[in-house]
C-alpha positions, 0 to 999 in steps of 0.5 A: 786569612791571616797571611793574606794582610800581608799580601793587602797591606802593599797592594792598597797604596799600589792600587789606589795609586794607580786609581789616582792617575785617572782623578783630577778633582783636588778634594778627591786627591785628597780623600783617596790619599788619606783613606789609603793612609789610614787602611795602611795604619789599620792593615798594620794594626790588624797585622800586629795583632796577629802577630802578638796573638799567634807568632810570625806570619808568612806568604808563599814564603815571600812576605812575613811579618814576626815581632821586629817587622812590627817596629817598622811596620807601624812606623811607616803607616803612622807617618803615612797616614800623619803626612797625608792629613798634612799634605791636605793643607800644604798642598792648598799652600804650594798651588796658593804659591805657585810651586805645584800646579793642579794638573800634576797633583794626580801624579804626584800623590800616585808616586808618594802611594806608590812610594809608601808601597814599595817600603811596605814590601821592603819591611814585609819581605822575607826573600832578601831578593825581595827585599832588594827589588823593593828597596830599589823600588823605593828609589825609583819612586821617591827620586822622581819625588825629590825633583819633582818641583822641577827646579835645578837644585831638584834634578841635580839632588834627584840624580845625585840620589839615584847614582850614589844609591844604586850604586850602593844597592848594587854592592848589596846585591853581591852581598845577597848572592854571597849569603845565598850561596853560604846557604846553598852550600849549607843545605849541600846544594839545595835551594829551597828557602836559600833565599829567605831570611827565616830559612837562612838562621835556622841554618847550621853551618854557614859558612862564616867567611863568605857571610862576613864578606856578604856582610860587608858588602850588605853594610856599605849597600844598605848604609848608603841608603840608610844614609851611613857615613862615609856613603851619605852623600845624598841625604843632605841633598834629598831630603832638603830638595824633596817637598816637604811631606816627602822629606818627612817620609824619606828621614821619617820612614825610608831610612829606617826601611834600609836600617830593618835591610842591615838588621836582617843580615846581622841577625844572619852573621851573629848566627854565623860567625858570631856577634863581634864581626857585625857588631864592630862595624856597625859600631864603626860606621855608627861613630864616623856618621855622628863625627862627621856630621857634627861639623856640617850641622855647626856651619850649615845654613840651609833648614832642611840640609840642617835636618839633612845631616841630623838624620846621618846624625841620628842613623849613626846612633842607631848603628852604635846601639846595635854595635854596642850590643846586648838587650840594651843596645839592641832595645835603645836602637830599636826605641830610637828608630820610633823617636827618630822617626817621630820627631824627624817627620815633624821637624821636616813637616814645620820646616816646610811650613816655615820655608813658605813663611818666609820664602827661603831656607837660609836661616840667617834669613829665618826670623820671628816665627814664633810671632807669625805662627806661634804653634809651629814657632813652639813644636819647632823648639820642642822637635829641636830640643828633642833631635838634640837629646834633651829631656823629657822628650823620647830621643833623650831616653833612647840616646841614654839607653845607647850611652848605658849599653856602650858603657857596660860593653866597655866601649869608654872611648867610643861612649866619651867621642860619642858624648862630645859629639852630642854637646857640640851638636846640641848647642849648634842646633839650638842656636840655628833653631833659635835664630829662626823662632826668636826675634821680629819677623821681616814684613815680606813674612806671610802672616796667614793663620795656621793651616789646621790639617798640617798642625793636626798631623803635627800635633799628632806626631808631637804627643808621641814624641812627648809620650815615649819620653815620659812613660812607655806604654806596656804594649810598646815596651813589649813589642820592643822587647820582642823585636829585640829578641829576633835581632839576637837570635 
């Protein structure tokens, strides 16, 4: 019974997808979207508890579920179900405007529970060929997504992701054939369990040099869809073309389901050949995504290529924690996947209430949203405060986490680069995000009242971000500390 949740958990959005293509009434929409959404959150729930209660649970040895699986799994239901409640009201916005028509909205929320699916498989998988299809599955879904509003800024963003993506995934694809082959090898030509992840590191043996180099390519393959400079060329684009539920699902969700793809195969090369290897690349594609994002950030005009670029920000930091290594890199990272998560859906969520505000992205052009919607002018300085490390919000405590363990590995000089980044970026977010909140808004501003769905879901996402960074629940921290314990082996 217990490994059947594993099977359930994917196939509910995948089927009341497909259910969606044959209902045409809004409201109905609606209620299928967010009650997939929430039996996903409970699926994922129950699967917690199971997992805590009794160890890892496995499914014909295709799905499994242990305590790092966890993180990632709940986060992509939470958001599920926080964007679908806000997709409830920002969906009456888009038809009210013009920029969604009521024929296409079937289509629609099939693909975004087809999407969400697909990243259920990615986190539940346990055969990394599995995990491979899924995430390539996750592309197809949420490409058509991206371009969905059809306009040309759209198909071009959506193309670019689909090329730079599948090209990337391909180099993981090799990566994947290399670690099968050091397992094959391992068990002396024998194939069973060479293909899933908990089969491979209770392998002794491996062959450490085609590991590193199946490593290697894993990184660039999967990095190019977590977003990893120098492979993350099409975030920026996606995530500001995409509709604004999607965008909070892409940087939200998606990103971190790539992240859990490279976790998997350091755990398989620490086994192997030893932490230092994974650990050092993974600190230096984590520093060059800070650098190189810090630049774009200071000079972009656009709201959501600006968010675009914090989530290559912020997926570089995940990256130097896992590099720094140790409980509390490890630990730091893994916190930080949850914050980021948190706070970047929000942002994303009141970026797109803003941008139909005003009708446009261009932040110079953004001004007064506090006095035309003061909840959504306040949690948009408080998502900001929070993405830019400031306390008490909770990226603050999982950026501290990442600072202290680079310091006690004795990376001075990556923790320094990494602090200077962090003040230049703080004070160019904060002076964009000012623009926008600050000031009287033009009269061409929509004044409406606040949409109550779309504030619930934020509100929601909001007392998270503000709990994790002022107390830990016990629960929390002990998932944290169990996850961190897979990942080191």
């Amino acid at each position: 019974m217990s490994s059947t949740l594993l099977w359930i958990t994917p196939l509910v959005p995948a089927a009341i997808g497909l259910c969606m293509l044959r209902v045409r009434s809004e409201r109905m929409l609606s209620v299928l979207d967010v009650g997939s959404s929430m039996t996903v959150l409970g699926l994922a729930m129950a699967i917690a508890y199971k997992v805590i209660a009794s160890g890892p649970l496995t499914a014909v040895g295709l799905l499994r579920a242990d305590d790092l699986t966890l993180v990632f799994l709940l986060l992509v239901g939470l958001l599920a179900l926080v964007t679908s409640v806000a997709t409830v009201g920002w969906i009456q916005q888009e038809i009210a405007k013009g920029e969604m028509r009521k024929e296409s909205l079937r289509y629609y929320y099939a693909l975004v529970q087809g999407f969400i699916a697909t990243m259920l498989v990615t986190v539940l998988a346990d055969n990394l060929g599995i995990l491979w299809i899924a995430m390539e599955g996750t592309t197809i879904t949420s490409a058509v997504l991206v371009g969905f509003h059809g306009h040309k800024q759209g198909l071009e963003a959506a193309w670019k992701y689909i090329i730079v993506t599948t090209i990337g995934i391909s180099f993981g694809l090799f990566g994947t054939v290399l670690v099968y082959g050091a397992a094959t090898h391992a068990q002396s030509g024998g194939t069973a369990g060479s293909m899933n992840w908990s089969s491979i590191v209770a392998l002794s043996h491996l062959d450490p040099s085609i590991v590193r180099i199946g490593f290697i390519f894993v990184l660039v393959g999967y990095g190019a869809k977590a977003g990893l400079a120098p492979v993350h060329m099409w975030l920026p684009d996606a995530h500001s073309q995409a509709p604004s539920p999607v965008s909070a699902l892409l940087s939200g969700a998606l990103i971190k389901c790539a992240l859990l793809g490279i976790l998997r195969f350091h755990t398989i090369a620490c086994h192997a050949c030893g932490p230092a290897f994974s650990e050092r690349l993974l600190l230096i594609f984590g520093l060059i995504s800070v650098v190189v994002a810090t630049p774009f950030i200071l000079v972009q005009h656009d709201l959501k290529r600006l968010l675009g670029y914090h989530s290559v920000e912020h997926v570089g930091i995940i990256a130097l924690g896992i590099g720094f290594g140790g409980r509390l890199g490890v630990f730091g990272a893994l916190l930080h996947v949850i914050n980021h998560g948190v706070t970047k859906a929000l942002a994303f969520l009141i970026a797109g209430d803003a941008i139909s505000r005003f009708g446009t992205r261009d932040i110079p052009k953004m001004r007064g949203y506090l006095g035309i919607a003061p909840w959504c002018g306040t949690l948009l300085l408080m998502a900001a405060f929070s993405l830019a490390g400031a306390p008490p919000f909770s990226i603050f405590i999982s950026e501290l986490m990442v600072i202290r363990a680079g310091i006690s590995a004795g990376h001075a000089l990556a923790v320094g680069v990494f602090l200077v980044m962090m003040v230049v970026i703080f004070a160019g977010l904060v002076h964009h995000v000012g623009q926008i909140v600050f000031g009287v808004a033009d009269a061409k501003a929509d004044r409406s009242p606040e949409s109550r769905w779309p504030l619930l879901g934020m509100l929601t996402l909001t007392v998270v971000m503000l709990l994790f960074g002022i107390y830990m629940p016990a629960g929390v921290n002990r998932a944290l500390v169990r996850a961190t314990e897979v990942v080191l082996g």
